[in-house]
MIMARNU-49777 format. One record per residue (C-alpha): chain; y, x, z. Coordinates in steps of 0.5 Angstrom, whole numbers, plus 500, padded with zeros to 3 digits. Each point is the difference from the previous one (the first is absolute). Layout:
residues N
+-------+-----+-----+-----+
: chain :  yy :  xx :  zz :
+-------+-----+-----+-----+
:     A :   Y :   X :   Z :
...
+-------+-----+-----+-----+
This chain:
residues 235
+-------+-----+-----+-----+
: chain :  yy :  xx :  zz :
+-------+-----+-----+-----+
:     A : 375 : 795 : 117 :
:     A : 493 : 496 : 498 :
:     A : 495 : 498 : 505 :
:     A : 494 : 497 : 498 :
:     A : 496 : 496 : 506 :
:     A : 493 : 498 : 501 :
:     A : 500 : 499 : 491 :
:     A : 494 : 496 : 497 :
:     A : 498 : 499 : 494 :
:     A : 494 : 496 : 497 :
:     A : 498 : 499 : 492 :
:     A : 496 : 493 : 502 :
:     A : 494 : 502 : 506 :
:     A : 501 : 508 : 498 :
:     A : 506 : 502 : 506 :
:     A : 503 : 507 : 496 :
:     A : 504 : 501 : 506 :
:     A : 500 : 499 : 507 :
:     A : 503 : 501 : 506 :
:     A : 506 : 505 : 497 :
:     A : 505 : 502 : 503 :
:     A : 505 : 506 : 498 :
:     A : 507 : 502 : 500 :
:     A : 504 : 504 : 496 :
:     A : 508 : 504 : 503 :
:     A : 505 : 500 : 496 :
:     A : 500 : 508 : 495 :
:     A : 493 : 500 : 501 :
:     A : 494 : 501 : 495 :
:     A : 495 : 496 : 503 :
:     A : 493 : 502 : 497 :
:     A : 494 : 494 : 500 :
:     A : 493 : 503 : 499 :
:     A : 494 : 498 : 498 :
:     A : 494 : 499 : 495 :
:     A : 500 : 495 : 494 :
:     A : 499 : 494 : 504 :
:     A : 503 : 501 : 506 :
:     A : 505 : 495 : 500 :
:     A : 506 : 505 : 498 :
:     A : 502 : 496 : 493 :
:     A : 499 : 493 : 504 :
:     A : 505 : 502 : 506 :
:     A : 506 : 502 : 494 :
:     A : 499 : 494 : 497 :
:     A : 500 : 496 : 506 :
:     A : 506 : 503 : 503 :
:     A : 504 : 500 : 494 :
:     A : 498 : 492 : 498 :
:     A : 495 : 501 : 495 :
:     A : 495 : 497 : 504 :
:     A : 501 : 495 : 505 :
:     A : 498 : 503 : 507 :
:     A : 494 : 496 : 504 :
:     A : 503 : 502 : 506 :
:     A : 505 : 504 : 503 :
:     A : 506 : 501 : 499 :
:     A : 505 : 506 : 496 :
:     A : 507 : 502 : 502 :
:     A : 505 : 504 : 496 :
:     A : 507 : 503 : 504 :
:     A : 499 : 494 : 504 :
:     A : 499 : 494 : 496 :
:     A : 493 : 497 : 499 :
:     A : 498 : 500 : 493 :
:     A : 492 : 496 : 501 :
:     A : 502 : 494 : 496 :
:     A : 506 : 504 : 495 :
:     A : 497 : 500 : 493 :
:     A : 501 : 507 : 495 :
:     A : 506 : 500 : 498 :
:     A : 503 : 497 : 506 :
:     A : 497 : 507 : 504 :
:     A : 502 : 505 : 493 :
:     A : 507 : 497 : 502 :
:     A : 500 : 502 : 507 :
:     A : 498 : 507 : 498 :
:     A : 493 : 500 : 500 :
:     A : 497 : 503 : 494 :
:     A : 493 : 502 : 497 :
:     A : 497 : 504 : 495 :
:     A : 494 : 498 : 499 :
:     A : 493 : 502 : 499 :
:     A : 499 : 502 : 493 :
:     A : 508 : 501 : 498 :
:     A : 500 : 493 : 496 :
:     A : 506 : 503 : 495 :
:     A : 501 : 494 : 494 :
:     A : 497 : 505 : 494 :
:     A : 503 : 497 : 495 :
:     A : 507 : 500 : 502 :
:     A : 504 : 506 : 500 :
:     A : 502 : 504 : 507 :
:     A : 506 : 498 : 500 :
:     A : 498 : 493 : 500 :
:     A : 495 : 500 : 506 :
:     A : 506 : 504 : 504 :
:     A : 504 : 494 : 498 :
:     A : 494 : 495 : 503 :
:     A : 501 : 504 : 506 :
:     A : 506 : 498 : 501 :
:     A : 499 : 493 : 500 :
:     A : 500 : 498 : 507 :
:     A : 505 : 506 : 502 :
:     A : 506 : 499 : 504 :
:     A : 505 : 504 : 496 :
:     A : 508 : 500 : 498 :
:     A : 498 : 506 : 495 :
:     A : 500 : 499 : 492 :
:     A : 493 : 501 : 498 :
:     A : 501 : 506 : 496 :
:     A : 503 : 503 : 506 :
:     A : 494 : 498 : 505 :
:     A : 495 : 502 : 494 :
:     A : 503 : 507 : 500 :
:     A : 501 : 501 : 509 :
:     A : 492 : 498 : 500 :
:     A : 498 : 505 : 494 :
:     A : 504 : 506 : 504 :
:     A : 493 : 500 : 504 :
:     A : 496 : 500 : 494 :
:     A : 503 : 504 : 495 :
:     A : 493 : 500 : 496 :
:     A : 502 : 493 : 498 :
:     A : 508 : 501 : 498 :
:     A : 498 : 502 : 493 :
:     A : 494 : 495 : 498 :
:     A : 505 : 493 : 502 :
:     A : 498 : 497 : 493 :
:     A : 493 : 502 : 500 :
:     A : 494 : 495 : 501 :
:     A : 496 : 500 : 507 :
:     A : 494 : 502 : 496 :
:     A : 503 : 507 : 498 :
:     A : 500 : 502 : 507 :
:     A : 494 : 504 : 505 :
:     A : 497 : 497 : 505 :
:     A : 505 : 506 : 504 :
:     A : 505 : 497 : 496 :
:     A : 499 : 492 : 501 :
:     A : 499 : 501 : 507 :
:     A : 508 : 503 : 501 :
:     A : 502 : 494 : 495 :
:     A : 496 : 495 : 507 :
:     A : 504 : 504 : 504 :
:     A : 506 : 500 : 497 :
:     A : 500 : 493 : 497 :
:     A : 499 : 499 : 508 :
:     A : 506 : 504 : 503 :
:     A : 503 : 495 : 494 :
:     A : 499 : 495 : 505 :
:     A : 505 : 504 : 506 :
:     A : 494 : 500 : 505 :
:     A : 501 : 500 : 507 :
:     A : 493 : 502 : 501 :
:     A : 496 : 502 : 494 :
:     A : 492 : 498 : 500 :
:     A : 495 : 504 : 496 :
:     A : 494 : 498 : 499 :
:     A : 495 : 506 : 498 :
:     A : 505 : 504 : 495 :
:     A : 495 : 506 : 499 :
:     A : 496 : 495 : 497 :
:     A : 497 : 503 : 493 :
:     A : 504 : 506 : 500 :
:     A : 499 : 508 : 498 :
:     A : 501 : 504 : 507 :
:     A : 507 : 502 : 497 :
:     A : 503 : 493 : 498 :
:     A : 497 : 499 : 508 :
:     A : 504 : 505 : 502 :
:     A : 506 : 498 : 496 :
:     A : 501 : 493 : 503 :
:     A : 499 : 502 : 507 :
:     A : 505 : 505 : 500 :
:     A : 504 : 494 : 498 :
:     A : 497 : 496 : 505 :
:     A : 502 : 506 : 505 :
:     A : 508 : 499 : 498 :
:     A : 500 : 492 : 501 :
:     A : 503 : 500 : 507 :
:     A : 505 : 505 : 499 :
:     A : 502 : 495 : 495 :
:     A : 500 : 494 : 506 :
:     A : 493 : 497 : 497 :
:     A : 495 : 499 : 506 :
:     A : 493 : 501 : 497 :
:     A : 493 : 496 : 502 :
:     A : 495 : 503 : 495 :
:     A : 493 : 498 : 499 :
:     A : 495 : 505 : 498 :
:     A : 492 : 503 : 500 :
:     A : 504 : 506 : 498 :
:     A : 499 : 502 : 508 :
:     A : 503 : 507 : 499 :
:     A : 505 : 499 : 495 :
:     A : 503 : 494 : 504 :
:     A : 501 : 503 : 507 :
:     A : 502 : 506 : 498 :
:     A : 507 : 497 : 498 :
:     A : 499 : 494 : 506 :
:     A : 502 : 500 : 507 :
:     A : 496 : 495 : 503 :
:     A : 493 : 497 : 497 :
:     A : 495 : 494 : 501 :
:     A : 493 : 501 : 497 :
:     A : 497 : 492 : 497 :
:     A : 492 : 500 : 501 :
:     A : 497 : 492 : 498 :
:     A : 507 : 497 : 500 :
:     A : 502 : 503 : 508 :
:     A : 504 : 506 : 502 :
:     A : 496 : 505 : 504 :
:     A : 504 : 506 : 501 :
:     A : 508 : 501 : 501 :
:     A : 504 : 507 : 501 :
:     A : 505 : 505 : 498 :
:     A : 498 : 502 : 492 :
:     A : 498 : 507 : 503 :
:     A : 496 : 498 : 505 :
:     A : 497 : 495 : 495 :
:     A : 498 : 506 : 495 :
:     A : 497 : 504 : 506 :
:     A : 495 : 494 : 502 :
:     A : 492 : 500 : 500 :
:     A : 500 : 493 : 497 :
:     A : 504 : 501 : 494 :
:     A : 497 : 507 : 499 :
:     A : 492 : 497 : 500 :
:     A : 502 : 494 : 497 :
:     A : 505 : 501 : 495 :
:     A : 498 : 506 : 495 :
:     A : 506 : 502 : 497 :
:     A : 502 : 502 : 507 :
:     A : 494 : 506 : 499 :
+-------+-----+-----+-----+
């Protein structure tokens, strides 16, 4: 469904990533791993068209979508929620939900797509005319999500959704995280959340300085060495 191959990306003589390449199957959660700096956000952005790629190029269901600026790639079906949730605070929920839509391809009446998203986020459905400001860190990473599913993705990018999150809320969203291929969302997940990540994934890639070092099942990936002497969250 995506692939992802020999990706560079480069910020002036600073190469942030070399050499990358992974793909992700249609119904899959796909964890990308590693530390802060490892190259995790760069790729995202590379393959969804926030950053230009350096070389190499990036395939979605087929096509080649290297030169596709943002909302041509959002129109195609592939979505990111990005690091830090970057909800608008001072509008209300139901406004950024309606942001979402804007490069979705739907004959449903707003209220009636607003209302098939929130079905999965229950929390939300009362709080429409709150301001984004209102909510929790936990909260406002399920308004990301679900202004995103807003968007009809295909295949759903989440760029370290545990970020800055109380256990509990972490907890919460991958649970969600967890049910989106069921609701026929493919999942590629960025995160230094090692555990948390591929306990939901099925397959995984650890990043280190801008190349993948390793690539396996999810559970294989829990059980190896590398991880649990480097990663300290797996201890």
């Amino acid at each position: 469904m995506l692939e992802a191959r020999d990706l560079e990306v480069q910020y002036g003589k600073i190469r942030a990533v070399y050499g990358l390449s992974l793909n992700v199957i249609k119904g899959e959660i796909v964890a990308l791993i590693g530390a802060n700096g490892a190259g995790k956000s760069s790729t995202m952005h590379a393959i969804c068209g926030i950053e230009r790629a350096n070389g190499g190029q990036v395939h979605f269901e087929g096509e080649n979508i290297t030169e596709l600026r943002s909302h041509q790639i959002i129109r195609r079906g592939l979505v990111q929620v990005p690091e830090g949730r970057l909800i608008f605070g001072g509008l209300t929920i139901e406004e950024n939900l309606r942001l979402g839509a804007y490069n979705a391809n739907s004959s449903l009446p707003m209220g009636d797509e607003i209302e098939r998203v929130l079905t999965n986020f229950p929390m939300l459905k009362d709080r429409l005319s709150e301001q984004g400001t209102a909510l929790s860190g936990g909260q406002a990473q399920m308004l990301a999500l679900a202004r995103a599913m807003m968007a009809r993705p295909k295949l759903l990018m989440l760029d370290e959704p545990s970020l800055g999150l109380a256990p509990i809320a972490v907890e919460e969203v991958y649970a969600l995280i967890e049910t989106l291929p069921d609701a026929g969302v493919t999942v590629l997940l960025v995160e230094q959340n090692v555990r948390q990540a591929l306990a939901v994934a099925d397959r995984g890639y650890v990043i280190e300085s801008g190349k993948i070092i390793l690539e396996d099942k999810a559970s294989e990936l829990l059980n190896n060495e590398h991880l649990i002497n480097v990663y300290m969250g797996l201890n």
